[in-house]
N, C-alpha and C positions, 0 to 999 in steps of 0.2 A: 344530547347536544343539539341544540336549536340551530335553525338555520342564518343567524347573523355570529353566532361561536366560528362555525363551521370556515362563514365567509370569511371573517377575522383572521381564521387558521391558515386562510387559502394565500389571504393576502400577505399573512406574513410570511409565507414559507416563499411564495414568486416573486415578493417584492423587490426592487435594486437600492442597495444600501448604501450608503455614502463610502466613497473611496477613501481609505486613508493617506494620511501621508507620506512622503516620498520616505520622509525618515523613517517611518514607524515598519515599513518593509524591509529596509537593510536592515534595523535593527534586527529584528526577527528574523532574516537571510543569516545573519553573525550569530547568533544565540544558536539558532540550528547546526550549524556549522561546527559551533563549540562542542556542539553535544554530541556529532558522527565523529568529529577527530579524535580528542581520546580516550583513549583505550578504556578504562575505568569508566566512563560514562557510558562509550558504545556498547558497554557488553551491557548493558542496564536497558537501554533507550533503542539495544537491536530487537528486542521483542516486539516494537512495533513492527520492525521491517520485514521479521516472519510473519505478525500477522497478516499481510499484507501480500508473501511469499505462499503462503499456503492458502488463502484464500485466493488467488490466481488460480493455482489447480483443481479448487475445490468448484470454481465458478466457470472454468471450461472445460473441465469431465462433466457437469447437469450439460454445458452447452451444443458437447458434442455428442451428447446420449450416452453418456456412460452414468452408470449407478454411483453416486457416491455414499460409500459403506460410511467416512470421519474423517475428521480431524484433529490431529492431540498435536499440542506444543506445550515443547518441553521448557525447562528453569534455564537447559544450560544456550538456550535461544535456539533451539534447532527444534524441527516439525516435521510431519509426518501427513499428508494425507494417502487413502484410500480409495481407491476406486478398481468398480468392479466391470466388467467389460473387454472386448479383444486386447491380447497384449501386444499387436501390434497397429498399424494401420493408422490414420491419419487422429482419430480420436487419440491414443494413445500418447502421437506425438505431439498437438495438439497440449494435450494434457499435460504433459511434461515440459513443454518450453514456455508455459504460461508464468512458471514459480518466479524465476529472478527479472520478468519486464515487467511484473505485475507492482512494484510499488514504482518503478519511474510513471508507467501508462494513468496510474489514480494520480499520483503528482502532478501530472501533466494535463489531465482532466480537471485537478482540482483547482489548476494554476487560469484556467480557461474560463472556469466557472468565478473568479474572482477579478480574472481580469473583464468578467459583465459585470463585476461588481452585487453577484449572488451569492454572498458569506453566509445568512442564513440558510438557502439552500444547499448553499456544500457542505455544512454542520449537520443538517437532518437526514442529507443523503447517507452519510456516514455514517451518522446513526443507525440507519435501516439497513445499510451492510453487513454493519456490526452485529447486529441482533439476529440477523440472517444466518450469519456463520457459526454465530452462538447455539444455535439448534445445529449442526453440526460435530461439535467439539464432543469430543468422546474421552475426555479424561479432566480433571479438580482443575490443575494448573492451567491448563488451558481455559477451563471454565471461568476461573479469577480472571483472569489476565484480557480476554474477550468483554465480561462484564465489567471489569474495572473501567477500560478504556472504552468503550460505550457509553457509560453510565458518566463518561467527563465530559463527553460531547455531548451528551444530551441534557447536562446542569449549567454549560457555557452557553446552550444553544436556546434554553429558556429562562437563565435566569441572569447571567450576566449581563451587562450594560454594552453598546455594541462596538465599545470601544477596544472592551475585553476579546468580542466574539472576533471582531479583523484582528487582531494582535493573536489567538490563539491559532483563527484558520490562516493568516499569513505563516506561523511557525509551522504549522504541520502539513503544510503544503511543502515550504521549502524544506523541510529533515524526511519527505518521501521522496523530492528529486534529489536534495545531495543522498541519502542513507539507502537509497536504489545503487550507488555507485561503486561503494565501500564492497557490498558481498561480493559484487565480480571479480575484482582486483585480488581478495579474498580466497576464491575460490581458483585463478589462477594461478598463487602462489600455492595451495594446497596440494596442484595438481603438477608444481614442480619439483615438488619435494615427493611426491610419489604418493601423496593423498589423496583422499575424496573417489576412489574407482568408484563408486557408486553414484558420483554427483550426477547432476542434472543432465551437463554437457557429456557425463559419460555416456548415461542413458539414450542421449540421444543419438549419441554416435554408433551404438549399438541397433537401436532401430532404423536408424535411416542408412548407415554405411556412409554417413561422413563425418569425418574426423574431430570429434571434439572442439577440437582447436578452434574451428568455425562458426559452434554452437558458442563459444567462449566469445569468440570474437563479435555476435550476433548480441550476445545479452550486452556485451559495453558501448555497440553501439547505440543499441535503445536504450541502456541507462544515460550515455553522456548527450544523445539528441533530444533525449526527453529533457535534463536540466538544461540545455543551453535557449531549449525553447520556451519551457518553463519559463525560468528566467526572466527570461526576455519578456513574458505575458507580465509576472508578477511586478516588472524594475517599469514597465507601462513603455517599451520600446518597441 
């Protein structure tokens, strides 16, 4: 690759894009929205939001010096990662409360990076996430399901027209803040019905000796301040 390819590469990946429409963001804000509310859809479209779930843990176990052993996600949208290291202690915790802020927190970044008006750069970023976690993934389905949705961002990101590429990363910005929101709500009803002793928030009430309920109350607030901020970046307020 020659050094004017190279340049070319540089410039398109840093460049600032034209801003879309005011319309073409609601739009995209309503279609996302269609797709976390029902039911039927969500259970199809929450695959993204474990991936997202499990690459939070998988990217602060390396951050806090912990081994990470995988990652497998399952058909029925639930995930699993691994990691090897003290079972208690700030890593650990650390580790385990990364899974349900981790798709508001990429929302929230991604809502940040569009409101520079760097669409191509929030497509290639996620590209290289994707493909990062992909060497990770230790089981078929998860293997599709990582390369599938990588291999969409990286065919929008080079080969669609840029009208497609703000209409795709406007959608997938706003279905990581609203579908950050959905598993909390989720996982609070699970844990009223006498489900989930295993959840996240259990775990952590176990390691730290405070109450669930807190750690509960912790992921809703960073799912609902990541969208309101969100939001507010993408609607240009």
């Amino acid at each position: 690759m020659d050094s004017s390819t190279t340049a070319g590469l540089w410039d398109r990946l840093t460049g600032i894009q034209t801003a879309p429409d005011r319309w073409l963001v609601i739009v995209t804000g309503l279609v996302a929205l269609a797709v976390v509310g029902p039911r039927p859809l969500w259970l199809l479209s929450r695959n993204a939001v474990t991936i997202a779930h499990e690459g939070g843990h998988g990217l602060v176990a390396r951050l806090s010096g912990r081994r990470l052993a995988g990652i497998r996600l399952h058909s029925d949208t639930s995930g699993v990662t691994v990691s090897w290291g003290k079972a208690t202690g700030p890593g650990m915790v650390l580790t385990t409360a990364a899974g349900y802020p981790a798709p508001a927190l990429l929302g929230l970044g991604g809502a940040a990076l569009l409101s520079a008006h760097r669409i191509t750069l929030l497509l290639w970023v996620a590209t290289a996430l994707l493909l990062l976690m992909l060497v990770m993934i230790r089981n078929a389905y998860g293997a599709m399901t990582v390369l599938l949705t990588g291999g969409t961002f990286l065919l929008v990101s080079w080969l669609a027209p840029a009208e497609v590429q703000a209409a795709f990363a406007y959608g997938v910005v706003w279905f990581l803040l609203l579908g950050a929101v959905r598993p909390v709500f989720e996982l609070g009803a699970q844990r009223r019905r006498g489900g989930a002793p295993d959840s996240d928030a259990d775990q952590l009430g176990r390691l730290t000796h405070l109450h669930p309920v807190v750690w509960l109350l912790f992921f809703h607030v960073v799912a609902l301040c990541s969208l309101i901020g969100g939001g507010r970046w993408l609607l240009g307020l």
